[in-house]
MARMAR-864807 format. One record per residue: residue number from 1; x negated, y negated, z of N, C-alpha, C in turn; residue in three letters. Coordinates in Angstrom, 1 decimal. Each point is the difference from the previous one (the first is absolute). Layout:
BEGIN
<pt n="NUM" n_px="X" n_py="Y" n_pz="Z" ca_px="X" ca_py="Y" ca_pz="Z" c_px="X" c_py="Y" c_pz="Z" res="Ala"/>
...
END
This chain:
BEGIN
<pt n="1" n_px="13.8" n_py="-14.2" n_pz="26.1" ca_px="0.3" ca_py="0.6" ca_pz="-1.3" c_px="-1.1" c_py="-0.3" c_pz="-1.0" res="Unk"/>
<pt n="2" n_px="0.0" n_py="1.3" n_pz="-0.7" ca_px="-1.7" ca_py="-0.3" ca_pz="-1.1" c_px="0.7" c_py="-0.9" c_pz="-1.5" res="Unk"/>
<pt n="3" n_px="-0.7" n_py="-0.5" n_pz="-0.3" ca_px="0.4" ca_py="-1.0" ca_pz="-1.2" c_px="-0.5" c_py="0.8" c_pz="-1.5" res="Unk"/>
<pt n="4" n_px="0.1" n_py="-0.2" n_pz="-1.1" ca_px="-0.4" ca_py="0.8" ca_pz="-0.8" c_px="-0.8" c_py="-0.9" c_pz="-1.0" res="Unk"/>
<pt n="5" n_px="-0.9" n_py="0.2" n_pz="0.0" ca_px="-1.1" ca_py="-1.2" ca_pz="-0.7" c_px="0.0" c_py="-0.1" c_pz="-1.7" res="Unk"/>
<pt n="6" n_px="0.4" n_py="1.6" n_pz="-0.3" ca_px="-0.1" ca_py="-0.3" ca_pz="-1.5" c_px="0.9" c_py="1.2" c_pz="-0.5" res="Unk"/>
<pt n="7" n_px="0.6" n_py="0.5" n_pz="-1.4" ca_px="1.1" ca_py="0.7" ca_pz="-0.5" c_px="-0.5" c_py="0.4" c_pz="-0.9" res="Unk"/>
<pt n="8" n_px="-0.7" n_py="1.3" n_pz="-0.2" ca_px="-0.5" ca_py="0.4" ca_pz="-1.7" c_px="1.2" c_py="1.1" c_pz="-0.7" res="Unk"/>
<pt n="9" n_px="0.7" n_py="-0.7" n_pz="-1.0" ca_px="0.2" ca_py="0.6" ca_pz="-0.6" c_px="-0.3" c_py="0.1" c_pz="-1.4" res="Unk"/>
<pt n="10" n_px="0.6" n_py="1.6" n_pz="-0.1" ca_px="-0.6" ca_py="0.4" ca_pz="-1.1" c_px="0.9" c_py="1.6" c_pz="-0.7" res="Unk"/>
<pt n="11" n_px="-0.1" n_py="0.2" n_pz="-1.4" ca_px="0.9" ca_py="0.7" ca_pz="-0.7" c_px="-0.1" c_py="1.7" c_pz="0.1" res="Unk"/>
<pt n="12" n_px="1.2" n_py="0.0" n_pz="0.2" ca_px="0.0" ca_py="2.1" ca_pz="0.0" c_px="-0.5" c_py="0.0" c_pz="-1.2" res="Unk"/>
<pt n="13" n_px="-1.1" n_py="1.2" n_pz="0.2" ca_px="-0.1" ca_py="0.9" ca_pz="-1.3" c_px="0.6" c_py="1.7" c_pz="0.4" res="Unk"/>
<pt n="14" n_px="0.7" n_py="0.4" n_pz="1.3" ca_px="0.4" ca_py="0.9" ca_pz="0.2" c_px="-1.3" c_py="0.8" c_pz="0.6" res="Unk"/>
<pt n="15" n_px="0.4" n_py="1.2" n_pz="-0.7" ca_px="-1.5" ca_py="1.1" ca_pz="0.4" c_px="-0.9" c_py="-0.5" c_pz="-0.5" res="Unk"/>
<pt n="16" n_px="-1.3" n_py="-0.5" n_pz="1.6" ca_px="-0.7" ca_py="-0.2" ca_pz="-1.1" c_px="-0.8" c_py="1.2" c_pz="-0.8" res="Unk"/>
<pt n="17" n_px="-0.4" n_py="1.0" n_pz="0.8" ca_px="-0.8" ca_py="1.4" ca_pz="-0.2" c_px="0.8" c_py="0.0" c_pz="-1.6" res="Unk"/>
<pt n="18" n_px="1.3" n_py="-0.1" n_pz="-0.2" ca_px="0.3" ca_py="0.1" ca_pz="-1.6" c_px="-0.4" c_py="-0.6" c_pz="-1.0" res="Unk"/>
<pt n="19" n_px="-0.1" n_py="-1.6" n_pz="0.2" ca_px="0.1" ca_py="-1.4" ca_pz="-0.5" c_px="-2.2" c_py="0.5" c_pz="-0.3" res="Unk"/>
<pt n="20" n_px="-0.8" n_py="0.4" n_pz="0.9" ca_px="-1.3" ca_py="0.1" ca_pz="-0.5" c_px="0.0" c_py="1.3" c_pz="-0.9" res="Unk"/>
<pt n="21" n_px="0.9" n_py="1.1" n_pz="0.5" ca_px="-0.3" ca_py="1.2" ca_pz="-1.2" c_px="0.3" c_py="-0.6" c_pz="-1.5" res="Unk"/>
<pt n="22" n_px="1.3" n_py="-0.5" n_pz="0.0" ca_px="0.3" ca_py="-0.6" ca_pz="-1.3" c_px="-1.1" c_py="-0.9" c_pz="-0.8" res="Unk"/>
<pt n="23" n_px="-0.9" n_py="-0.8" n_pz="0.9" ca_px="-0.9" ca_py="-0.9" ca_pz="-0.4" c_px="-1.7" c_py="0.9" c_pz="-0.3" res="Unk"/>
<pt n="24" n_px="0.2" n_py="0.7" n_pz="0.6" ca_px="-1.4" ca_py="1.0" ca_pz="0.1" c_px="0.1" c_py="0.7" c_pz="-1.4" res="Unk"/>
<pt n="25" n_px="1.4" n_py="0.8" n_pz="-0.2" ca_px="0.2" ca_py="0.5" ca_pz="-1.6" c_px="-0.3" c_py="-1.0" c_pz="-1.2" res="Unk"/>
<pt n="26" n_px="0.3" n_py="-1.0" n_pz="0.3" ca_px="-0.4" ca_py="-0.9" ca_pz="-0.8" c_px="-1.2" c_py="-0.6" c_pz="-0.2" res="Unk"/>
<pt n="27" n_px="-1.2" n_py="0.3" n_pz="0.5" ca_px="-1.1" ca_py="-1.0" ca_pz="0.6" c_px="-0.8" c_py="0.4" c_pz="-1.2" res="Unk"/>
<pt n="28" n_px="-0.2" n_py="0.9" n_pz="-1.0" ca_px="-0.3" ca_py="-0.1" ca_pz="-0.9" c_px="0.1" c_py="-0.8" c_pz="-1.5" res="Unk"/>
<pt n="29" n_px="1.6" n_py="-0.4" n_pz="-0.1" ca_px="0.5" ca_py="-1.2" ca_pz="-0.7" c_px="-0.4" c_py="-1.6" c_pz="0.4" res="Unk"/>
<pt n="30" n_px="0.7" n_py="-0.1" n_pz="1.4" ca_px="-0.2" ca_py="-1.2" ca_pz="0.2" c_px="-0.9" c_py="-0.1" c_pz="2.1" res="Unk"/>
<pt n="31" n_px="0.0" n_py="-1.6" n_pz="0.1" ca_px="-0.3" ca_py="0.3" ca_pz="1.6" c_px="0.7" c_py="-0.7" c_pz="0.6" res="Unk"/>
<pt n="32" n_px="1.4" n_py="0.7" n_pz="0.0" ca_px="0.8" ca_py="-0.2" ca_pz="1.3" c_px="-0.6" c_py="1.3" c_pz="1.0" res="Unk"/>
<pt n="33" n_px="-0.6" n_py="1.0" n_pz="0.0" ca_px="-0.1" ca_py="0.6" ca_pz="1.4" c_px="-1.3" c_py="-0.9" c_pz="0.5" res="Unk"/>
<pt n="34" n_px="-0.9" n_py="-0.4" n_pz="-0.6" ca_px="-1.4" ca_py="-0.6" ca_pz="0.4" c_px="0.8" c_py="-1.7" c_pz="0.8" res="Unk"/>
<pt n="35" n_px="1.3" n_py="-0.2" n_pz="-0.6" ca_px="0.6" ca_py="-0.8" ca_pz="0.6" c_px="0.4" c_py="0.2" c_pz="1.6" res="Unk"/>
<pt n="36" n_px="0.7" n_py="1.2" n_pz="-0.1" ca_px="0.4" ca_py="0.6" ca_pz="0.8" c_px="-0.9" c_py="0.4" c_pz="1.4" res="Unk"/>
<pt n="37" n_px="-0.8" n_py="0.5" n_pz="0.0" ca_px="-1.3" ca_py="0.4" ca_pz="0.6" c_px="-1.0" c_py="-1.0" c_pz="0.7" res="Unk"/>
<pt n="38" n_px="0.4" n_py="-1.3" n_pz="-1.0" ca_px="-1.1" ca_py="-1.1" ca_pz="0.5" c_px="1.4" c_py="-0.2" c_pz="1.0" res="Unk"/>
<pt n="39" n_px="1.2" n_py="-0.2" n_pz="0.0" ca_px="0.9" ca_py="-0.8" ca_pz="0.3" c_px="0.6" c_py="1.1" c_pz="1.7" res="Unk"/>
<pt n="40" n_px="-0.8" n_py="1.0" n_pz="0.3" ca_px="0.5" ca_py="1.0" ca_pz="0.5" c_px="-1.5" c_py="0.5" c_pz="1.3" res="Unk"/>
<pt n="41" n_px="0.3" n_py="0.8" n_pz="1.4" ca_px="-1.1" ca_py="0.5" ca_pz="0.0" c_px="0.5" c_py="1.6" c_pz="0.4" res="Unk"/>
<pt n="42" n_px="-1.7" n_py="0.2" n_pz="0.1" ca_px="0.7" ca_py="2.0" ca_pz="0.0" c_px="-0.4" c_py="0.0" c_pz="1.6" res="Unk"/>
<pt n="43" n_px="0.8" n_py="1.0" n_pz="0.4" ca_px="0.5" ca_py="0.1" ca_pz="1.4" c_px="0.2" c_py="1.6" c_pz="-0.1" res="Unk"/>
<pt n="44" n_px="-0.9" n_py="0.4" n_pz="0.6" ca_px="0.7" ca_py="1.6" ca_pz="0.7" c_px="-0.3" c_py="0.8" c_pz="-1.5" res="Unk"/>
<pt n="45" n_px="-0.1" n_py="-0.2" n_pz="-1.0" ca_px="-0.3" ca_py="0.3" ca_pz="-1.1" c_px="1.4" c_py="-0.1" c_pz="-0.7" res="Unk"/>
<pt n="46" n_px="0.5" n_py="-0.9" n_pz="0.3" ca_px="1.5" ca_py="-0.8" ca_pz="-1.0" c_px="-0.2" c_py="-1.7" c_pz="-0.4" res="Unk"/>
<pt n="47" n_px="0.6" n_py="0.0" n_pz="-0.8" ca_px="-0.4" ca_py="-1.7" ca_pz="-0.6" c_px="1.2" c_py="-0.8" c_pz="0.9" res="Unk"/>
<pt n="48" n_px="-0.5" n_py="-1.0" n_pz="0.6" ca_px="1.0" ca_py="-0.3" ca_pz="0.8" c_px="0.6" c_py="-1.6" c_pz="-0.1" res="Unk"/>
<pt n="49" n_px="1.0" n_py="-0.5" n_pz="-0.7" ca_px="0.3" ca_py="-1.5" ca_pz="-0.2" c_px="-0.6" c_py="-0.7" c_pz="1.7" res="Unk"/>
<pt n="50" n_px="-0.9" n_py="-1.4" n_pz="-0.7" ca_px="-0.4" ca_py="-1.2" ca_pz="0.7" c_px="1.6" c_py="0.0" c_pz="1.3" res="Unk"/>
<pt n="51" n_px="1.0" n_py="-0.2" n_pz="-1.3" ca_px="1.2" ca_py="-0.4" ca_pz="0.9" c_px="0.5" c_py="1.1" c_pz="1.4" res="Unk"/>
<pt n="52" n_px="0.0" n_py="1.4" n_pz="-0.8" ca_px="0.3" ca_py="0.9" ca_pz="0.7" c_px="-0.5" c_py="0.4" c_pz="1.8" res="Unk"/>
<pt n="53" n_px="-1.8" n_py="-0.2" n_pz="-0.6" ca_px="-1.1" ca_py="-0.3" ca_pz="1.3" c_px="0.8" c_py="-0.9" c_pz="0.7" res="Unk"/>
<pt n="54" n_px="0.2" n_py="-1.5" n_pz="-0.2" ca_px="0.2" ca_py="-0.9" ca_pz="0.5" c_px="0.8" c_py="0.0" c_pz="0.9" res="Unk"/>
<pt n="55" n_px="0.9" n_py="0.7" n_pz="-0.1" ca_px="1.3" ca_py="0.1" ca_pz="0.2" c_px="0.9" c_py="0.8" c_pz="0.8" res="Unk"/>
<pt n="56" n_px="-1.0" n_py="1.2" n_pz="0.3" ca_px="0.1" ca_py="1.3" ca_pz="0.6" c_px="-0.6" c_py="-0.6" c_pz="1.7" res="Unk"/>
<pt n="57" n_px="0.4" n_py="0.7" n_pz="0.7" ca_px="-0.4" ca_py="-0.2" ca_pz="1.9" c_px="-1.8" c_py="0.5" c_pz="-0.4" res="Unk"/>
<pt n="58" n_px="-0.5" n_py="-0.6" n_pz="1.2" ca_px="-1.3" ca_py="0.2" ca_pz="-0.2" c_px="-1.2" c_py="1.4" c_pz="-0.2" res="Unk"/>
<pt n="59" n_px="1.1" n_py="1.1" n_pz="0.8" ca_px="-1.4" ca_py="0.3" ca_pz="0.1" c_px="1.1" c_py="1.5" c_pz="-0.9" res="Unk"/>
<pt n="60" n_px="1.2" n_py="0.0" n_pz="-0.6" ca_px="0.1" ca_py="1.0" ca_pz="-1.1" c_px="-0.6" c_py="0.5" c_pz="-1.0" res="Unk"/>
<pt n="61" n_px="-0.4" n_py="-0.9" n_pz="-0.6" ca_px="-1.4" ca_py="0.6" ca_pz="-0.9" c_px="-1.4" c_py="0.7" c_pz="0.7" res="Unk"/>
<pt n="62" n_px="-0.4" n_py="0.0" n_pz="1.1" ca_px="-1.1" ca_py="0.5" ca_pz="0.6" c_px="0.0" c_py="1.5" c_pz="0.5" res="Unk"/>
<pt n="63" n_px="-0.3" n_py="0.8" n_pz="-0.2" ca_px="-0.2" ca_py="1.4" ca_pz="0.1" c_px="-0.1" c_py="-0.2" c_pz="1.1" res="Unk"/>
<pt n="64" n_px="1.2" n_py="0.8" n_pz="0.7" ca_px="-0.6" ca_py="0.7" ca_pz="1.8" c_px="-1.6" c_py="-0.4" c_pz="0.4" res="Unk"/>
<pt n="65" n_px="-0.7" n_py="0.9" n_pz="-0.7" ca_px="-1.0" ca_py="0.0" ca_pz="1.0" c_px="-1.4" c_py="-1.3" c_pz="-0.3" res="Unk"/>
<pt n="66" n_px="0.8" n_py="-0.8" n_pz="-0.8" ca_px="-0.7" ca_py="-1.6" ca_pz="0.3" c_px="0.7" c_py="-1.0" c_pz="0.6" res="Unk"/>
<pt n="67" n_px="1.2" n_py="0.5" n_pz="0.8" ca_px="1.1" ca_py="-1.1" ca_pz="0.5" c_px="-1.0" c_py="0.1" c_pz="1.7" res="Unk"/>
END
């Protein structure tokens, strides 16, 4: 039986694709998107939560023809 060495949790923000549009409208007032974006990577040309990547089976984010 496999043991589980470590437990990251961490908080819904829901959609994230929403959670950066909302932050992107904004990025002229303040830097929560520049928050966002450092906090995030782009994938496939979508911003994709740390947690989300993490978290997903391996090779779902990889386009067919680099699997």
């Amino acid at each position: 039986m496999n043991k589980v060495d470590c437990v990251i949790v961490g908080h819904n923000t829901g959609s994230f694709q929403d959670f950066i549009a909302g932050r992107k409208f904004m990025s002229q007032w303040n830097g929560a998107y520049r928050d966002a974006q450092i906090n995030s990577l782009l994938l496939n040309g979508r911003r994709i939560s740390y947690m989300d990547f993490s978290t997903r089976p391996g090779n779902k984010w990889i386009p067919p023809r680099h699997r």
